[in-house]
C-alpha positions as CSV (number, residue, x, y, z in Angstrom):
1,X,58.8,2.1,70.0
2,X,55.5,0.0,70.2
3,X,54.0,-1.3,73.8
4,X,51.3,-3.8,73.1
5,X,50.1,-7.3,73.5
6,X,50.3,-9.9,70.8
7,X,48.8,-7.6,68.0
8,X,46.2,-6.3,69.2
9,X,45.8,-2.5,70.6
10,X,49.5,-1.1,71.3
11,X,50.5,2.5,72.0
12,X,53.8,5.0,70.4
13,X,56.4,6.1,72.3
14,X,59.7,8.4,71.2
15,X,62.5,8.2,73.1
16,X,63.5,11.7,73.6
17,X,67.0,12.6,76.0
18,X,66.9,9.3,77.1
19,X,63.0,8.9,78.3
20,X,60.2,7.5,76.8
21,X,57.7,10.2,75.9
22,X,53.9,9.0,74.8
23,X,52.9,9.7,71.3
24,X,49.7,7.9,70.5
25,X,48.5,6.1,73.5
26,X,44.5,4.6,74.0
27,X,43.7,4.0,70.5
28,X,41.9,0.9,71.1
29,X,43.8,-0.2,68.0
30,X,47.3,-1.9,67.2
31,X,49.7,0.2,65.2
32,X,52.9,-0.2,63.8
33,X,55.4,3.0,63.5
34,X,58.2,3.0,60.6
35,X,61.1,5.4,60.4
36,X,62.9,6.2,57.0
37,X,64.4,9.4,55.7
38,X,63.1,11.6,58.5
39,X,59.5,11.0,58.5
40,X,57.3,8.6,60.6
41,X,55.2,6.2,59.1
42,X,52.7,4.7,61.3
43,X,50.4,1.9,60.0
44,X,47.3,1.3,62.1
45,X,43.7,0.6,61.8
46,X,42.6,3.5,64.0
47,X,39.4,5.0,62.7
48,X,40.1,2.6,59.2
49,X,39.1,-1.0,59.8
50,X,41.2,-1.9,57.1
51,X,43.8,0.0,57.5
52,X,45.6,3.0,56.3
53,X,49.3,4.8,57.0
54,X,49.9,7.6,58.6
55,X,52.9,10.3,58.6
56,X,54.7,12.7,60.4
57,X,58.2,14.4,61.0
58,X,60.0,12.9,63.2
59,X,62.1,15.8,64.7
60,X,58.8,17.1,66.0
61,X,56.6,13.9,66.6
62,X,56.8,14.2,70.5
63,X,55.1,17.7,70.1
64,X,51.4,15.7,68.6
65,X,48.3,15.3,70.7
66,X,46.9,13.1,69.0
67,X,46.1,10.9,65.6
68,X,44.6,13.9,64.4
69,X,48.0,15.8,64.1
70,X,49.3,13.2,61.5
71,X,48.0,13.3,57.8
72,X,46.8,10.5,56.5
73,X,49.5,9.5,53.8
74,X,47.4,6.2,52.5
75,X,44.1,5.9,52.9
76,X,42.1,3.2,53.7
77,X,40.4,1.0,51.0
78,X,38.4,-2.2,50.3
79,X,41.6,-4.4,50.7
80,X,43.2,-5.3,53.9
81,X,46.5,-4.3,54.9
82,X,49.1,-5.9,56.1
83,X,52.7,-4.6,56.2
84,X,54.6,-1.4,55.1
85,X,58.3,-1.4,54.6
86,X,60.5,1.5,53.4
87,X,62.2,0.5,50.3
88,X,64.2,3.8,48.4
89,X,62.8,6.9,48.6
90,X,59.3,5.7,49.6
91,X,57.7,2.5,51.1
92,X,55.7,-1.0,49.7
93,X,52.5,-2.1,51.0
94,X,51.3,-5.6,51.6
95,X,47.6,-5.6,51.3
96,X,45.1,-8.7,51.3
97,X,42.2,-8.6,48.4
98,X,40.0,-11.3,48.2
99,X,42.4,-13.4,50.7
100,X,45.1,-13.2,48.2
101,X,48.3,-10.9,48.4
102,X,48.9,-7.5,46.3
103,X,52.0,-5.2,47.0
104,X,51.9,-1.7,45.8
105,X,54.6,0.7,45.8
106,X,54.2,4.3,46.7
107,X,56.1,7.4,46.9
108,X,57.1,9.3,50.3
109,X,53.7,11.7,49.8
110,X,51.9,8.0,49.5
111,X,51.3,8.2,45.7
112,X,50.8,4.3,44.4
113,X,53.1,4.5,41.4
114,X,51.9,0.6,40.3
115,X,51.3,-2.8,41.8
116,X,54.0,-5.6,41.5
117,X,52.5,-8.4,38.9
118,X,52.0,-11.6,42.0
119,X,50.9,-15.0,40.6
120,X,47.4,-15.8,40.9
121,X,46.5,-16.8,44.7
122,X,49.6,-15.4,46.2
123,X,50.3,-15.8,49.6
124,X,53.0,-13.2,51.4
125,X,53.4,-14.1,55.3
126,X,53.2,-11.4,58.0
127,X,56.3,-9.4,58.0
128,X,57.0,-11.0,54.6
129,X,58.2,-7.7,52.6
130,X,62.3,-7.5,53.6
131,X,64.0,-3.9,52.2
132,X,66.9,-2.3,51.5
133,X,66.6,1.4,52.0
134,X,69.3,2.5,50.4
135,X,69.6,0.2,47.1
136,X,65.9,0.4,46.5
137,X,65.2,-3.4,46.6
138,X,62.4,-4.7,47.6
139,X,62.8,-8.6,49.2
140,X,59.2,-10.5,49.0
141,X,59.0,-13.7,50.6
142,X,56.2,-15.6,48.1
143,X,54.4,-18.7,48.6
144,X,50.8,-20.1,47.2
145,X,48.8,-23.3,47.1
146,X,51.2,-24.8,44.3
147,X,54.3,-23.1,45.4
148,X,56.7,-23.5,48.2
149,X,58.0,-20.1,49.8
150,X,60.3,-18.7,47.9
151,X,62.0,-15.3,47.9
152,X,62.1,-12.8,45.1
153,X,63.8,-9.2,44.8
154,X,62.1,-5.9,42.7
155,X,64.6,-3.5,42.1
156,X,62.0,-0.3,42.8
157,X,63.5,2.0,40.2
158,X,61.8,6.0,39.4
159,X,59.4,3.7,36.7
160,X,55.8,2.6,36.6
161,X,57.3,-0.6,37.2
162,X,60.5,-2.7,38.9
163,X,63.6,-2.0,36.9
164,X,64.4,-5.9,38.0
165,X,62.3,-8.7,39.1
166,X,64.1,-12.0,40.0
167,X,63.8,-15.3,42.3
168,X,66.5,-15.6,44.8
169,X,65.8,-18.4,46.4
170,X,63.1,-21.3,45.8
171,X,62.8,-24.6,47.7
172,X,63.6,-27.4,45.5
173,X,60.8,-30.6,45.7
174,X,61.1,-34.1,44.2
175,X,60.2,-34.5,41.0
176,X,56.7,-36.5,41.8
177,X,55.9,-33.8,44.3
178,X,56.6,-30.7,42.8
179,X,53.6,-28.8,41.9
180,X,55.8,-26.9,39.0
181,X,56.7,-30.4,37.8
182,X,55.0,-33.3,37.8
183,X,52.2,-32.8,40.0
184,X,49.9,-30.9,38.2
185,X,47.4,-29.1,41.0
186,X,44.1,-27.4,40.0
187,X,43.6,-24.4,42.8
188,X,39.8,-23.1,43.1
189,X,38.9,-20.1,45.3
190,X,35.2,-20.7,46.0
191,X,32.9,-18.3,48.2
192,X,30.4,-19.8,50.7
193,X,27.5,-18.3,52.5
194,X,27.3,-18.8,56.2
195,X,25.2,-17.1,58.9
196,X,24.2,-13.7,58.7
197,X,24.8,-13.4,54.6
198,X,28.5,-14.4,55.4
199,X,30.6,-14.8,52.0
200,X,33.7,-17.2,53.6
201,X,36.6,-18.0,50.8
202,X,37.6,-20.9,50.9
203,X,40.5,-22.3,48.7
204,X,40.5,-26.2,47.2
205,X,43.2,-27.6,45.8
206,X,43.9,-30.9,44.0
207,X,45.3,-33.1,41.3
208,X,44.1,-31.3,38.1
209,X,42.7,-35.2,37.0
210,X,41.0,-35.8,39.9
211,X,36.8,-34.9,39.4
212,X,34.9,-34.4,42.2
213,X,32.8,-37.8,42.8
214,X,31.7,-37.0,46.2
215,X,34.1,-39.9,47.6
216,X,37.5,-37.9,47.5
217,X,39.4,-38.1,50.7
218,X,39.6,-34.2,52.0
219,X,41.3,-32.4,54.6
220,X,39.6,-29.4,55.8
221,X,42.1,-26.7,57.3
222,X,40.9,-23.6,59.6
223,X,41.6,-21.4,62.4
224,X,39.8,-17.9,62.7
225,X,41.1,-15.7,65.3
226,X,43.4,-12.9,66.9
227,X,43.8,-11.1,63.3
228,X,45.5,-13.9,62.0
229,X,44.5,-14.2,58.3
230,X,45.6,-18.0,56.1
231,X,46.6,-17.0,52.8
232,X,47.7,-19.2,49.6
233,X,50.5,-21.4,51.1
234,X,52.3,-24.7,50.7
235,X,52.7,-27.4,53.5
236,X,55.6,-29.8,52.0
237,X,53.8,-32.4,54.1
238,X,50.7,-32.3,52.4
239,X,51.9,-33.3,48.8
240,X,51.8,-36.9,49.1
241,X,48.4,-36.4,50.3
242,X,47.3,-34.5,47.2
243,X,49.5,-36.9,44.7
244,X,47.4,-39.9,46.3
245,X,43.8,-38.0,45.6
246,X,43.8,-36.5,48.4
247,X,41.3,-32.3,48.3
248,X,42.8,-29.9,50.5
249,X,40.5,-27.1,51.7
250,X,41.7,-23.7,53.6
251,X,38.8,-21.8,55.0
252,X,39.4,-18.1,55.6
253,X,37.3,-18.0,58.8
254,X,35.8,-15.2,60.7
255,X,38.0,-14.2,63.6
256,X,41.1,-13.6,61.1
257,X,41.5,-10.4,59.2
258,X,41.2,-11.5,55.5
259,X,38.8,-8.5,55.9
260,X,40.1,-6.0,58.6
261,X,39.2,-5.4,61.6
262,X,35.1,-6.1,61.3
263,X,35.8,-9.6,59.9
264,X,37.9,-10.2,63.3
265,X,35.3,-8.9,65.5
266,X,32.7,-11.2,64.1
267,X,34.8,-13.9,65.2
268,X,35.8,-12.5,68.4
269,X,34.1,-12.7,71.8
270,X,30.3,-12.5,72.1
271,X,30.7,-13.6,68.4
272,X,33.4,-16.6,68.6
273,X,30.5,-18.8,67.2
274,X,30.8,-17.3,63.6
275,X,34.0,-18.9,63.4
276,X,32.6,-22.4,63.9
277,X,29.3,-21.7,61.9
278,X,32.3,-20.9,59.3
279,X,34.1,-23.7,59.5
280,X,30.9,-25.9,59.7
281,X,29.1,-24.1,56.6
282,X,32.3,-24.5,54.6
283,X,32.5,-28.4,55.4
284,X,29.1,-28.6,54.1
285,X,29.8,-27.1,51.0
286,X,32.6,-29.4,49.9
287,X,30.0,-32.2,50.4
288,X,27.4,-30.5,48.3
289,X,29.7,-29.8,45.7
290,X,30.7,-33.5,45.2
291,X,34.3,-33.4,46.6
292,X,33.5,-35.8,49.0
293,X,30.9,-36.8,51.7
294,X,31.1,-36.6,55.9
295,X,32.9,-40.6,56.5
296,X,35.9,-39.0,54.0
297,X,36.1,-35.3,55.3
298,X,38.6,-34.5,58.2
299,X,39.0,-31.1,59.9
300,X,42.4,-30.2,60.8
301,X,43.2,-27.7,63.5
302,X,45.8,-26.1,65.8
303,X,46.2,-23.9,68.7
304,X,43.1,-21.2,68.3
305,X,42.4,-23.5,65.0
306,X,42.3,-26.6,68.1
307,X,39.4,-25.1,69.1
308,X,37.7,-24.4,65.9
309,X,37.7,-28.3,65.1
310,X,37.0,-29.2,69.1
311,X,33.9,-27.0,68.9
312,X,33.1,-28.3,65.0
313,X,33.7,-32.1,66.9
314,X,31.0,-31.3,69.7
315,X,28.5,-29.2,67.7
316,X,28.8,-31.3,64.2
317,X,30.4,-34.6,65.2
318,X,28.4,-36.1,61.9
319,X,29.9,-33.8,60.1
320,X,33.5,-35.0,59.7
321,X,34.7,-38.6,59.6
322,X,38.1,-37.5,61.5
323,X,39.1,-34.6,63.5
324,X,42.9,-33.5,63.4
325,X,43.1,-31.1,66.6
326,X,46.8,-30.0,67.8
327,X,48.1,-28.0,70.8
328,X,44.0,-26.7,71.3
329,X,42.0,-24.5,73.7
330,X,39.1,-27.0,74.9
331,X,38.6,-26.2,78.4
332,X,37.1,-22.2,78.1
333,X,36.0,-21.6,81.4
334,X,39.6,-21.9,82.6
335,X,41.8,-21.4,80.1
336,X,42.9,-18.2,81.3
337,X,44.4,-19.9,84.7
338,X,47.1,-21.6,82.9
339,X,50.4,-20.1,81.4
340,X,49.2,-17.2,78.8
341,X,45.4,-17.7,79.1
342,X,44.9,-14.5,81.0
343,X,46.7,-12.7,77.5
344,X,43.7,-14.3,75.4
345,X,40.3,-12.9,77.6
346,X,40.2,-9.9,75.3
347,X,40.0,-12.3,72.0
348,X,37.6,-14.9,73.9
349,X,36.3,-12.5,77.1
350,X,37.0,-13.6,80.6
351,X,35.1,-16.4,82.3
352,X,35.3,-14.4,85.6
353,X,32.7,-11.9,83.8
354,X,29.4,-13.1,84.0
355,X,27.9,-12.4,80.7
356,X,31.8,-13.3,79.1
357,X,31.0,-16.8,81.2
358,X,27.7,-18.1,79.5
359,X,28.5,-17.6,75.7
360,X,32.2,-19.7,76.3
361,X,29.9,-22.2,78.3
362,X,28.1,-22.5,75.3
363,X,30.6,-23.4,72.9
364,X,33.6,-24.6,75.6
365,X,34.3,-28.2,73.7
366,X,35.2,-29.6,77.2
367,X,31.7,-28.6,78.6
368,X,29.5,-29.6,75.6
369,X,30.7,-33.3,75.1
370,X,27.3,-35.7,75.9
371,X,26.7,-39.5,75.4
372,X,27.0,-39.9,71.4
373,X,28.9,-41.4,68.6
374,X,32.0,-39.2,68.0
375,X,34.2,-39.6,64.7
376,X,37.9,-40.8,65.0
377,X,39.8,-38.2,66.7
378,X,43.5,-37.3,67.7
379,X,44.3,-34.7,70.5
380,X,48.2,-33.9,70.0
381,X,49.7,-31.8,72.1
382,X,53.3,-31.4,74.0
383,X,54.7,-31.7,77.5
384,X,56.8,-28.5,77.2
385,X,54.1,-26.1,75.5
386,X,54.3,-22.8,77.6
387,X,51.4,-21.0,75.5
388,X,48.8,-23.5,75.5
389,X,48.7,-25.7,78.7
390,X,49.0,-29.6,77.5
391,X,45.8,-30.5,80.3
392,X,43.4,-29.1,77.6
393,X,44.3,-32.2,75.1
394,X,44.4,-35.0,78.5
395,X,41.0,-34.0,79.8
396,X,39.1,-33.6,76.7
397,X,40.6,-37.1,75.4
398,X,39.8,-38.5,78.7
399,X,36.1,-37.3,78.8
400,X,35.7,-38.3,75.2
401,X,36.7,-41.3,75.8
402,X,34.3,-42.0,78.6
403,X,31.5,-40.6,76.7
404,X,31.8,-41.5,73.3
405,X,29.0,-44.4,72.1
406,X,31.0,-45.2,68.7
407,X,33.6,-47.5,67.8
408,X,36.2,-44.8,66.5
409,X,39.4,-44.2,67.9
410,X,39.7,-41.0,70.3
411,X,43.4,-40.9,70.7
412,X,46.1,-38.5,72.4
413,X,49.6,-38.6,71.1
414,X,52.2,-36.1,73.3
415,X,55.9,-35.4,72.7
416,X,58.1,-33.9,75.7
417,X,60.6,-32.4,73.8
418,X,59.0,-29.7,72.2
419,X,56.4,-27.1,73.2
420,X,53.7,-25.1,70.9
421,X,55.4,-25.5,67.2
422,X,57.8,-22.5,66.5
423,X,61.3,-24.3,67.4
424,X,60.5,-27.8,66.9
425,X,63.9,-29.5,65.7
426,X,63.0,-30.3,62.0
427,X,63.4,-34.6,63.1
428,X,61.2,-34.3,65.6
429,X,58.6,-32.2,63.6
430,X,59.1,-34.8,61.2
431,X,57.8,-37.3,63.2
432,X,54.7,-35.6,64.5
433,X,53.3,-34.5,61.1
434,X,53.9,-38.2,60.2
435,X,51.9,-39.2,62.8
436,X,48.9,-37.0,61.7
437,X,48.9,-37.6,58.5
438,X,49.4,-41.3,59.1
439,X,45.9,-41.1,61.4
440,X,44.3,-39.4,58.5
441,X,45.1,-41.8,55.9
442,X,44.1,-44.7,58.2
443,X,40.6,-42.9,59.3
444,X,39.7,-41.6,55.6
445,X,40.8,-45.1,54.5
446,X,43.6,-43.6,51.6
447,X,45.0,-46.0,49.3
448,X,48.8,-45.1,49.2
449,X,49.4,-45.1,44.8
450,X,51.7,-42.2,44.7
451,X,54.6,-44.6,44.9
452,X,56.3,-42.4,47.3
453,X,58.5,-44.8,50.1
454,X,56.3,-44.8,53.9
455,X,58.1,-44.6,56.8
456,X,58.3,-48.7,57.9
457,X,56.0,-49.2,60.6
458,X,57.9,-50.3,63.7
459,X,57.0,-52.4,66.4
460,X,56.8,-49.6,69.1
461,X,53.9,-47.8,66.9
462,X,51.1,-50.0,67.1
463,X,48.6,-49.6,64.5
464,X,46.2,-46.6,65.0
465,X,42.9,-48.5,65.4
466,X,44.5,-49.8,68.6
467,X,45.4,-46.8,70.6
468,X,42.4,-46.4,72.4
469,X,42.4,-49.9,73.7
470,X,46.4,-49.7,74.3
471,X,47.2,-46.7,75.4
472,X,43.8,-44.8,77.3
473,X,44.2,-41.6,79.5
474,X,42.9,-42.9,82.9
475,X,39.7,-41.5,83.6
476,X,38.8,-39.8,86.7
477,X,35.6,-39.1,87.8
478,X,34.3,-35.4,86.7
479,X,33.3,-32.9,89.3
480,X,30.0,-30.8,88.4
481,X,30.3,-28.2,87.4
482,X,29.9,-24.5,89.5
483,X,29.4,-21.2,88.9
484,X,31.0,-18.8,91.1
């Protein structure tokens, strides 16, 4: 078994007579440990930034020292890995090249026997490879830009490649909206320089008739952080968005691990502000390459991904017309008083550590808002979130409020009965992603033409441009601030 903390450095234990005895304990590194046909596979990035398995027996892995008692089975190279999962007599491997997916499969010594043949800009999510030890099939859960996730089963026969390869499952769409169909999608990986000689990929999708004119409405989507990479996938909820003109752009940010470990780092701590120079430098790009220009451009951001677009909103508020930021971090000098916070100080550092405290100062959204003209902005959030505490969302939209010298809306929308995402009944979610997208069609200024039937509006949703004036969070006056 595996002790750690939400995927980052975790230690092995066996369990041996009915106690747990250590295995691989302070490798400053997360690892993941996988038992088939008497060996011990252990994926980690331990002394390989990208990755790399290693192996053992497992009748005498309590006997090791260390990591230097297991042999390396599959060494680390320029891609990044992500998963390995026993399938027949030896394992797959879910690596990330060029923030795309590849799976290899390998024998039980770790010989790559041949890569399975993935569509162009495949996207496979974490823990996305399913098995069946015995049978030899391999279960891959696939998605991309143009395709929703779908799963699809490789027979992993003694060959140089699957005996079988067939779709067991794929999400149907309407006609109008399915990418496969009707909606024909152009997908463009592009590579953009930020600071320090940076190359960020960012992926652009759109109607394949649509030419860039530098007026497109475009949604910009990033989050960059805790070794979470965005690969090629499809939000059901965006179609209509792209049927009606709309450019979506995913930004593979610094902070993730599109590129192991060092790509994390650089996003991490100290370093947090490569992730918004990211996110900033790729938002300039898609203006300079004629998609569309700063009153049409919205960044859209959750949870970690909150903060990316509440830091982009304070540091660049000329930059985007509309900011999109859900369940966020804001406040940075005390997030980690509130529900999981205290988990998070080794991604962000702790504000109770004096150098940690004055680079989060320097970026915390909350702190950094000043008298100026903001763009139209919506803080959603949820009552019952136990990871990120809803306050973050009231404050900010209260002192934005307060401060801002524009006429755009700075609104905050809140749902009790739901908390951070993951279990949201699918009504309810519904409802919300309406609500987002309906605030970024009204702040772009989208013409609906994909003929696809809109939600009537009702009486008890007043129209967007109103919320401020209708429904303001009540403003208290702000404390200064002190430094312990």
């Amino acid at each position: 078994m595996t002790v750690g903390e939400l995927g980052a450095d975790s230690d092995l234990f066996a369990l041996e007579d009915g106690s747990l005895e250590p295995v691989l304990t302070e490798l400053d590194a997360p690892l993941t440990p996988v038992l088939h046909k008497g060996r011990v596979y252990v994926h980690t990035t331990a002394g390989a930034p990208r990755g790399r398995v290693l192996g053992h027996d497992a009748e005498t892995i309590t006997e090791v020292s260390g990591i230097e008692d297991f042999e390396t089975v599959v060494a680390e190279t320029g891609d990044t890995m992500q998963q390995v999962a026993p399938v027949g007599d030896g394992f797959a491997v879910h690596r990330i090249r060029d923030a795309s997916s590849v799976v290899s499969v390998h024998s039980a010594d770790g010989t790559e026997r041949y890569e399975l043949s993935l569509p162009e800009f495949a996207g496979i999510p974490r823990g996305g490879l399913g098995n069946n030890r015995e049978s030899a099939e391999l279960f891959v859960f696939l998605q991309g830009l143009d395709r929703p996730t779908g799963v699809v089963r490789a027979a992993v026969g003694p060959g140089d490649g699957p005996d079988d390869w067939a779709v067991l499952q794929s999400p149907t769409l309407p006609a109008e909206l399915d990418p496969q169909e009707e909606l024909d999608l152009t997908i463009e990986r592009r590579w953009v320089e930020s600071t320090d000689a940076a190359s960020v990929p960012v992926y652009v999708v759109h109607r394949s008739d649509i030419k860039p004119d530098g007026d497109a409405p475009t949604v910009l989507y990033g989050y960059g952080g805790f070794r979470i990479p965005l690969l090629p996938s499809l939000d059901p909820y965006r179609l209509p968005f792209l049927a009606d003109g709309g450019v979506f752009a995913l930004a593979c940010l610094r902070g993730g691990s599109e590129f192991g470990e060092e790509w994390h780092e650089q996003g991490a701590r100290e370093h947090k502000e490569h992730t918004f120079e990211d996110f900033e430098a790729v938002a300039e790009d898609l203006v300079a390459a004629g998609y569309t220009n700063t009153d049409r451009l919205a960044g859209w951001g959750g949870s970690n991904g909150g903060l990316t677009v509440g830091a982009a909103l304070t540091r660049r508020p000329g930059l985007f017309g509309a900011i999109v930021c859900t369940v966020p971090l804001l406040d940075m000098l005390r997030f980690h008083k509130f529900l999981l916070g205290e988990a998070w100080t080794g991604e962000y550092g702790s504000p109770e550590d004096e150098e940690a405290f004055e680079w989060l100062r320097s970026y915390s959204p909350y702190h950094n808002i000043t008298q100026r003209s903001y763009p139209a902005t919506l803080f959603a959030t949820a009552a019952g979130d136990t990871r990120v505490h809803p306050s973050h969302a009231r404050k900010m939209t209260a002192r934005m409020q307060a401060a801002t010298a524009g006429e755009d809306p700075i609104c905050y929308h809140s749902v009790e009965e739901t908390g951070h995402g993951t279990g949201t009944p699918t009504s309810l979610e519904i409802e919300q992603t309406l609500d987002k997208w309906a605030f970024v069609y009204e702040t772009l200024d989208i013409e609906r033409s994909s003929g696809i039937e809109a939600r009537p509006r009702s009486s008890s949703r007043p129209d967007l441009r109103q919320i401020r004036s209708r429904h303001p969070v009540q403003v208290r006056p702000l404390r200064r601030q002190h430094r312990r």
